[in-house]
C-alpha positions as CSV (number, residue, x, y, z in Angstrom):
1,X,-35.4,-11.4,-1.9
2,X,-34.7,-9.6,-4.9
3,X,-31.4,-7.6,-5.1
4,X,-29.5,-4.7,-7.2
5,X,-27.3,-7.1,-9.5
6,X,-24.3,-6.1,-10.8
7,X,-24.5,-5.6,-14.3
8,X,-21.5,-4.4,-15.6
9,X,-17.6,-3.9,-14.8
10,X,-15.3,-2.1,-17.1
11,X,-11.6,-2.7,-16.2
12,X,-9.1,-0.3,-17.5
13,X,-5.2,-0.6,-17.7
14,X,-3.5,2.4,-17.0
15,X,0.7,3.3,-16.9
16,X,1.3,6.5,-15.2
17,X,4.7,8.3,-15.7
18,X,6.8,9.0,-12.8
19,X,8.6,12.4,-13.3
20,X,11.8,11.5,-12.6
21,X,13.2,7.6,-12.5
22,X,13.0,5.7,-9.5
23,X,16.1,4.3,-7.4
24,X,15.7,2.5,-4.0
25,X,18.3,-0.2,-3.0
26,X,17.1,-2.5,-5.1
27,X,18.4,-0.7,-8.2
28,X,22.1,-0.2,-6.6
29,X,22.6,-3.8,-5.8
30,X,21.7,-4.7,-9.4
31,X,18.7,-6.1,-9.1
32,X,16.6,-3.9,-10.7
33,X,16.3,-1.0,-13.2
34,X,14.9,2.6,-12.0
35,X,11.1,2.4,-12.0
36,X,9.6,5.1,-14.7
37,X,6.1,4.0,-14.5
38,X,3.5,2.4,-12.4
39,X,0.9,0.2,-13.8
40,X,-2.8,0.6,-12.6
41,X,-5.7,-1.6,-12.6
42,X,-8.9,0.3,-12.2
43,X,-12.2,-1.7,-12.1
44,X,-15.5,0.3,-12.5
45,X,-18.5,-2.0,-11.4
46,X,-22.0,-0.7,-12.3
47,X,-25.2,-2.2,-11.2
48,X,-28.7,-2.5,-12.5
49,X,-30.4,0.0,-10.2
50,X,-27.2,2.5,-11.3
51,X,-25.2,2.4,-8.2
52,X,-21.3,2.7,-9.3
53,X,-18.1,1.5,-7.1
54,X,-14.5,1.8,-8.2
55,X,-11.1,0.2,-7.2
56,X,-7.6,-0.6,-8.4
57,X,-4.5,-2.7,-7.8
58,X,-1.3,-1.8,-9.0
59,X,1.8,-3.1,-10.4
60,X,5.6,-1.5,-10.4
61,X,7.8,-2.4,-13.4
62,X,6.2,-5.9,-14.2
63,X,3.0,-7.9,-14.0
64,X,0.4,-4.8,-15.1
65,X,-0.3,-6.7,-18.4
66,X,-0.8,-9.8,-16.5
67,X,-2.8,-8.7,-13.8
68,X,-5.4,-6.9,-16.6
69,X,-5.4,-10.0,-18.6
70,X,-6.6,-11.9,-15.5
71,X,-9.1,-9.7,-14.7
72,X,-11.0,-9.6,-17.8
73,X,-10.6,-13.4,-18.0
74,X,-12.3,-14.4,-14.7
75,X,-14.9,-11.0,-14.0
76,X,-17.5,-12.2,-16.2
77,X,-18.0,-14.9,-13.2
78,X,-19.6,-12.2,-11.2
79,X,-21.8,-10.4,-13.5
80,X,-25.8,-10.7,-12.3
81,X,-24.3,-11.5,-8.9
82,X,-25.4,-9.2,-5.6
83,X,-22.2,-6.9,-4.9
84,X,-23.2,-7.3,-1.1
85,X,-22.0,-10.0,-1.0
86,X,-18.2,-9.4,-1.0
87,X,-16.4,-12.2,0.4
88,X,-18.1,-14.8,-1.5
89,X,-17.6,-12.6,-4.5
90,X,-14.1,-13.5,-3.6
91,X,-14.2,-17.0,-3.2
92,X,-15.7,-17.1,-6.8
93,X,-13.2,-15.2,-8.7
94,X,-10.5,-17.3,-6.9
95,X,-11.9,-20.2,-7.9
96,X,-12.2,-18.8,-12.0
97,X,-9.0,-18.6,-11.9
98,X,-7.7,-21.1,-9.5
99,X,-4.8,-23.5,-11.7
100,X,-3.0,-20.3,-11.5
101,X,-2.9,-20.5,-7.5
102,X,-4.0,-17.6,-4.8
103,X,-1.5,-15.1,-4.3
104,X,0.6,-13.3,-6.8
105,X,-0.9,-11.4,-10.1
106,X,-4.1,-13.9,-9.8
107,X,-5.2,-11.7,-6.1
108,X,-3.9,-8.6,-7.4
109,X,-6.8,-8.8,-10.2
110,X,-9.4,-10.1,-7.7
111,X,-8.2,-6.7,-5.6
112,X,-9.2,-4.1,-7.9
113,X,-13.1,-5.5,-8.4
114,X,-13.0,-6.6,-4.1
115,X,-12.3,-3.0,-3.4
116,X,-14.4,-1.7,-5.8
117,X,-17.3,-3.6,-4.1
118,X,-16.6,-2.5,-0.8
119,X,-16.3,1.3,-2.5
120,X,-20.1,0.7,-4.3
121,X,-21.1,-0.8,-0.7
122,X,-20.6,2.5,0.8
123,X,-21.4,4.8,-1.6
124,X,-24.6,3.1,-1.8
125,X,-25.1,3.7,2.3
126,X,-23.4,7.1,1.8
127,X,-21.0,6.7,4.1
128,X,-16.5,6.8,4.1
129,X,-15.4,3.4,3.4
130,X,-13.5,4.1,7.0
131,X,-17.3,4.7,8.7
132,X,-18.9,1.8,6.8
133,X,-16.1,-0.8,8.6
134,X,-15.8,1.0,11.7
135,X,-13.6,3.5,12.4
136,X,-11.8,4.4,15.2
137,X,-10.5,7.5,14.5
138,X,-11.2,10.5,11.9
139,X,-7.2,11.2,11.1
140,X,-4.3,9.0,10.6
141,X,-0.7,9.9,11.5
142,X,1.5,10.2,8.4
143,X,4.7,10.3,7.0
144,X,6.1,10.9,3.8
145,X,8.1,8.3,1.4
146,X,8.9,9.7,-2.1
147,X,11.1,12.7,-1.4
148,X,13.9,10.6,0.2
149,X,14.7,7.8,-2.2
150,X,18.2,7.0,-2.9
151,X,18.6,8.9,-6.4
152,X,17.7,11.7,-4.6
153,X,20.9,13.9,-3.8
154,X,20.8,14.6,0.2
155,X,20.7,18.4,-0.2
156,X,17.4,18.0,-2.0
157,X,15.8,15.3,0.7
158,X,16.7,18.0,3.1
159,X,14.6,20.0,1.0
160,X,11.9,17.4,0.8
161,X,12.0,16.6,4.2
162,X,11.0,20.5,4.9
163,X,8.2,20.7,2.4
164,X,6.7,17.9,3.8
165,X,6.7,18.9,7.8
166,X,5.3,22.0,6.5
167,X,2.5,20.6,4.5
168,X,1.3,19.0,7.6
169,X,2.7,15.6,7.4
170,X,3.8,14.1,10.7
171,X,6.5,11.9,9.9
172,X,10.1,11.1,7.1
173,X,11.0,8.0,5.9
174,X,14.4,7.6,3.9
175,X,15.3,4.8,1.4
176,X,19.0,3.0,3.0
177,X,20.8,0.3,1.7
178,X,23.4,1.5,0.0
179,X,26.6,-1.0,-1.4
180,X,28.8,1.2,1.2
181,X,26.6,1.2,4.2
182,X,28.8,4.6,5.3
183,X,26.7,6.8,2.8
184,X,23.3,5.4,4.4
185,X,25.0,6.3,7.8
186,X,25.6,9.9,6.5
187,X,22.4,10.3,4.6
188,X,20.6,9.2,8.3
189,X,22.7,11.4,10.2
190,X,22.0,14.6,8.1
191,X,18.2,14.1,8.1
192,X,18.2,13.6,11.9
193,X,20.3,16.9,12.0
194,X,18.1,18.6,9.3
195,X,14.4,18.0,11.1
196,X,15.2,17.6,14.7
197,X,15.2,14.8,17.7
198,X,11.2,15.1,17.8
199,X,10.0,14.5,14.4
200,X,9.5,10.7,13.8
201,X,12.0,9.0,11.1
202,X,11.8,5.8,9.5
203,X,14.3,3.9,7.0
204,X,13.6,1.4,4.3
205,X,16.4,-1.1,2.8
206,X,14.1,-2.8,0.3
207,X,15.3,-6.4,1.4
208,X,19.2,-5.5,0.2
209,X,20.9,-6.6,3.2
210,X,22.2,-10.3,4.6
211,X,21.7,-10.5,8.3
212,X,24.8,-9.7,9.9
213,X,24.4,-6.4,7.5
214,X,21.0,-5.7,9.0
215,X,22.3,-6.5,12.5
216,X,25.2,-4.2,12.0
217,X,23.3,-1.4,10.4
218,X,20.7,-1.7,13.3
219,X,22.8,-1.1,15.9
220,X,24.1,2.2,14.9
221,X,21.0,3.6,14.5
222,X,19.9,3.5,17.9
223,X,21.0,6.3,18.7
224,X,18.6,7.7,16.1
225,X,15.6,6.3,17.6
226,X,13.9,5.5,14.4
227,X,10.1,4.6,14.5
228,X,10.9,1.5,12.6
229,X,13.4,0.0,10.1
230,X,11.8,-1.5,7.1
231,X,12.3,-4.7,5.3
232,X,15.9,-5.1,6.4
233,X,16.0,-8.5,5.2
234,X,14.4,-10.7,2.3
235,X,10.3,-10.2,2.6
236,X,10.3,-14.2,3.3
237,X,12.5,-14.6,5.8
238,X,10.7,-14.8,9.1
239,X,13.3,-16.1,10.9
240,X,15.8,-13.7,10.3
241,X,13.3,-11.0,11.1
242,X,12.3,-12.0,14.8
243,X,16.3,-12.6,15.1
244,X,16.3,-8.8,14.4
245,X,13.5,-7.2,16.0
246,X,14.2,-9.5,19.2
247,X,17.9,-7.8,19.2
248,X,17.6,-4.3,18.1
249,X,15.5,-1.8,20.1
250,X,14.4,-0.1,17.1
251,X,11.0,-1.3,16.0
252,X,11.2,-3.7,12.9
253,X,8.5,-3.6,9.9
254,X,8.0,-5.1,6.7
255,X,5.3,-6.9,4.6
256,X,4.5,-4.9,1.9
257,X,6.0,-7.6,-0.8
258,X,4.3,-10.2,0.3
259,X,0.7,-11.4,-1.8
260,X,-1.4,-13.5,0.5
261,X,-2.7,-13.2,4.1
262,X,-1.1,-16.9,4.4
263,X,2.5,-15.4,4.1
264,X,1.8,-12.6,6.6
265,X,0.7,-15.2,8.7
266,X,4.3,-16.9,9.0
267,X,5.4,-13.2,10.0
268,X,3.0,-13.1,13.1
269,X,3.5,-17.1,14.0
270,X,7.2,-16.1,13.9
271,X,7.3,-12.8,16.2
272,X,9.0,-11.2,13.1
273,X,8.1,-7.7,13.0
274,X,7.1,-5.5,15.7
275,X,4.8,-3.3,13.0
276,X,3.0,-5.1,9.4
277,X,2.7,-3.5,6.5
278,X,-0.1,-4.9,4.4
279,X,-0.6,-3.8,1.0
280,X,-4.6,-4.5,0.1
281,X,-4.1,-4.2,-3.6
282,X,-1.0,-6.8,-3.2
283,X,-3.1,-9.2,-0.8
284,X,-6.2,-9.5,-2.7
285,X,-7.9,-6.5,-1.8
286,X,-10.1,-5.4,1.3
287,X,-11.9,-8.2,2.2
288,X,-8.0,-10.0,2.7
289,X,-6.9,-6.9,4.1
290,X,-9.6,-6.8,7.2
291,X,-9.0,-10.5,7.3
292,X,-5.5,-9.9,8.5
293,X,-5.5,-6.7,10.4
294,X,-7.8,-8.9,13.0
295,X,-5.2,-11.3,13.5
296,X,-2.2,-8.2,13.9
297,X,-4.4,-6.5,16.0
298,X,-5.0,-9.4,18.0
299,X,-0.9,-10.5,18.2
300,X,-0.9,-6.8,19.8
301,X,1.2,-5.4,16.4
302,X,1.3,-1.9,15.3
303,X,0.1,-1.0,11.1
304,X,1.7,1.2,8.4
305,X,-0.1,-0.3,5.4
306,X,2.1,0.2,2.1
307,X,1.5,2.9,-0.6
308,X,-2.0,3.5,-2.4
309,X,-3.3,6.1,0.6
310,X,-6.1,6.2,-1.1
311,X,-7.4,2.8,0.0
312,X,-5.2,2.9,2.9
313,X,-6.3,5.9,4.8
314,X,-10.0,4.4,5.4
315,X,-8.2,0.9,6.3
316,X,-6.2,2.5,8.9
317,X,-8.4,4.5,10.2
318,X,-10.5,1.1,11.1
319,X,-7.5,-0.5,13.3
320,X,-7.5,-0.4,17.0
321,X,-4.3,1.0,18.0
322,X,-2.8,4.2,16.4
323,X,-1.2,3.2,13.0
324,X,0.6,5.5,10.8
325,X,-0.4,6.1,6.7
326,X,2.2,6.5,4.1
327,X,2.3,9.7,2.0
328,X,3.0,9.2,-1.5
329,X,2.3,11.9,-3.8
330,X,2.6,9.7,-7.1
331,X,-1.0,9.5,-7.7
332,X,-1.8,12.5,-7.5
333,X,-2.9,13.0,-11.4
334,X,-5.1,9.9,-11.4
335,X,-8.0,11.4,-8.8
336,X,-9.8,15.0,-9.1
337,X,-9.8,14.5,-5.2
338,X,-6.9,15.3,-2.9
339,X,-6.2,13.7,0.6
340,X,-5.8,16.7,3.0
341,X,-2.5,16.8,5.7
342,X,-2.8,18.6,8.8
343,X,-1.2,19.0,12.1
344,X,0.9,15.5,11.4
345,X,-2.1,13.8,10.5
346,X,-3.7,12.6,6.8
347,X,-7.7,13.3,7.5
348,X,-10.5,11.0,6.2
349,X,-12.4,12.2,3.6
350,X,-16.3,12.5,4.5
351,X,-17.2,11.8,1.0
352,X,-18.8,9.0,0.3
353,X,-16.7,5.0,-0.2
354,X,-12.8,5.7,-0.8
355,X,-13.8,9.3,-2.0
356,X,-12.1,9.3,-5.3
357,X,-13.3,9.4,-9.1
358,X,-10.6,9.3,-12.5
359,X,-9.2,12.3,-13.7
360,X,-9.6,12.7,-17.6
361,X,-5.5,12.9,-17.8
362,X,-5.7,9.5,-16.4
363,X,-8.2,8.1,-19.3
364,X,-5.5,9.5,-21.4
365,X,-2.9,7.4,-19.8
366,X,-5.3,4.2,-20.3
367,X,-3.7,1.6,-22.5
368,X,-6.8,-1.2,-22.6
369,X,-9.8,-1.0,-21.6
370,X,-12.7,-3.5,-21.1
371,X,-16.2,-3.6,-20.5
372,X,-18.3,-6.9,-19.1
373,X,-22.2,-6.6,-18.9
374,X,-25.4,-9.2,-18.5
C-alpha cells in the first residue's frame, strides 16, 4: 500500500536565556552552577504529500551539543520511511545509534523526532495530540514551579505565589533543601501562611538530602499537608524512597531525572513513590512515555509529568486518574501559542497535534541547524 513518506527533517539547536540565573538545591550544596540557559532540540519532520509535525527534547546546563550531534548522526535512518509508524521508527533510530546504549543523550535525540511524529500524526487527522491517544479529560490541574526557587527572596515567592492563584493556576510548589534545613522550614511555613490551608503545596529538594535528612524534613511537614515531596533523595535510589513514602504520610514523588522507562521501572517494582514524574523528552519521547504511564496506571500511581507543558498537557490529559501538570513559564518566547489557566486547571488546546509552532525570536536563538531529505 503506498504511503506519505517522510521526506525531510530539519533539526535545530536552540539556547534560550533565562532572565534571571537559576538556583535550586543543587546549586547550594555545590554541585552545580546557577542555570542561565536551557538547551532545545527542535525537530521539524516534513513529508512528501506536505504534511509537517514538530517536537523537541531539551537539555539544562549540559548535553544540548550532544544530543544535536546525535540527532543529525542517526535521522537520516528514517528518511523515505512511513511516519505512522512510530514505534518502529523508534526501534530503528535506537538501533543507529545503539554502541552508545538506550537511555541518556542517545533517547533524548530519538525524543524530539518521536514526538514530532506523534505531533504530524495528529495534525494529519486534525485532532489534539490529547484526542488522538485518548483523552480522558479536556483540563488538567496545575501548579506552578518557577516563581518559588531557592534564589528567590521569600517576600517575592509570596508575590509569585499570588500572581499565579490569580492567573488561574490551581496549585504552588517551592524548591527546599537548603544546607540549614531551618530556612526551608521557614520558607514552607510562610507560604502556607501566605495562600491558605486549601490551596495545594508541593516541595522539591532536587536529590540534596541523605535519608535520615529526608526522614527528618518529612516529618515536620505534616502538619503542612503537602500534595507531595519531590525527589527527596538521589533519583536512583529506590530503596530509600519506599523507606520514605512507606513512613511519611505525605505523598512521595520523583522521576523526572531518570532517562529510560527501565529505570522507572525499578521505582514501581520497589513501591518507591506514591506519584511518577516522567519526563517524555528525558525518556525517549511519547511513544516511551505511553509505554510507562500503562504500567503507573496499572500499579494504581498518581502523574505530575516534569516540565515541557507543552508535550505534557496532552500526555496527562490521556491518564486515567486525575494527574496534575506543571506550570513553567520559561518557554514562553519559543511558541506564538499560549496554554490557557483557568479555574485551577491548564485547558487542552483544540488545535490540532501539540498545538504549537516556533516563534521567529526563537529562530534567532538557534545556534545549528540541519536539514536531512531523500
Amino acid at each position: 500500500m503506498p504511503f506519505d513518506a517522510i521526506s525531510s527533517i530539519t533539526f535545530s539547536h536552540v539556547l534560550l536565556p533565562l532572565a534571571t540565573p537559576i538556583s535550586d538545591a543543587k546549586v547550594l550544596t555545590g554541585r552545580q552552577k546557577p542555570m542561565t540557559e536551557v538547551s532545545f532540540l527542535f525537530a521539524e519532520i516534513t513529508t512528501r504529500d506536505g504534511h509537517t509535525g514538530i517536537g523537541f527534547s531539551y537539555s539544562k546546563r549540559a548535553g544540548g551539543y550532544a544530543q544535536y550531534a546525535h540527532a543529525c548522526e542517526i535521522a537520516p535512518a528514517i528518511i523515505g520511511e512511513d511516519p505512522n509508524d512510530i514505534d518502529r521508527l523508534w526501534q530503528k533510530l535506537v538501533w543507529a545509534g545503539a554502541s552508545v546504549g538506550r537511555g541518556g543523550v542517545s533517547t533524548q535525540a530519538i525524543a524530539a523526532v518521536d514526538i514530532g511524529l506523534w505531533d504530524l500524526k495528529a495534525k494529519r487527522a486534525g485532532l489534539p495530540l490529547a484526542k488522538l491517544i485518548g483523552a480522558h479529560r479536556d483540563s488538567v490541574q496545575c501548579y506552578n514551579t518557577s516563581g518559588g526557587f531557592l534564589h528567590t527572596p521569600i517576600e517575592e515567592v509570596l508575590k509569585n505565589a499570588t500572581h499565579s492563584l490569580e492567573s488561574g493556576i490551581a496549585g504552588i510548589k517551592i524548591k527546599v533543601g537548603q544546607p540549614d534545613m531551618r530556612i526551608d522550614l521557614e520558607r514552607v511555613a510562610a507560604v502556607r501562611a501566605h495562600i491558605g490551608d486549601n490551596v495545594p503545596l508541593m516541595v522539591d529538594a532536587n536529590q540534596q538530602w541523605d535519608r535520615a535528612s529526608a526522614l527528618r524534613f518529612g516529618r515536620a511537614m505534616e502538619k503542612y499537608e503537602l500534595v507531595w515531596i519531590e525527589e527527596p533523595l538521589d533519583a536512583h535510589d529506590a530503596e530509600g524512597h519506599a523507606a520514605l513514602a512507606a513512613a511519611l504520610d505525605t505523598p512521595i514523588a520523583t522521576g523526572e531525572m531518570l532517562s529510560s522507562v527501565a529505570e522507572h521501572m525499578t521505582l514501581i517494582e520497589h513501591s518507591s513513590a506514591d506519584i511518577i514524574q516522567p519526563d517524555a523528552p528525558r525518556i525517549g519521547g511519547i511513544t516511551q512515555f505511553l509505554k510507562l504511564a500503562t504500567m503507573a496506571s496499572r500499579a494504581g500511581l498518581q502523574l505530575a509529568p516534569h516540565f515541557a507543558m507543552e508535550i505534557h498537557l496532552h500526555l496527562a490529559a490521556a491518564y486515567p486518574t486525575e494527574p496534575w501538570v506543571e506550570h513553567f513559564d520559561w518557554l514562553a518566547p519559543l511558541f506564538n501559542e499560549t496554554l490557557e489557566t483557568r479555574d485551577g486547571r491548564m485547558i487542552v488546546p483544540d488545535r490540532p497535534g501539540l498545538g504549537i509552532t516556533l516563534t521567529e525570536q526563537a529562530r534567532q536563538w538557534t545556534v545549528n541547524h540541519q536539514t536531512f531529505s531523500a
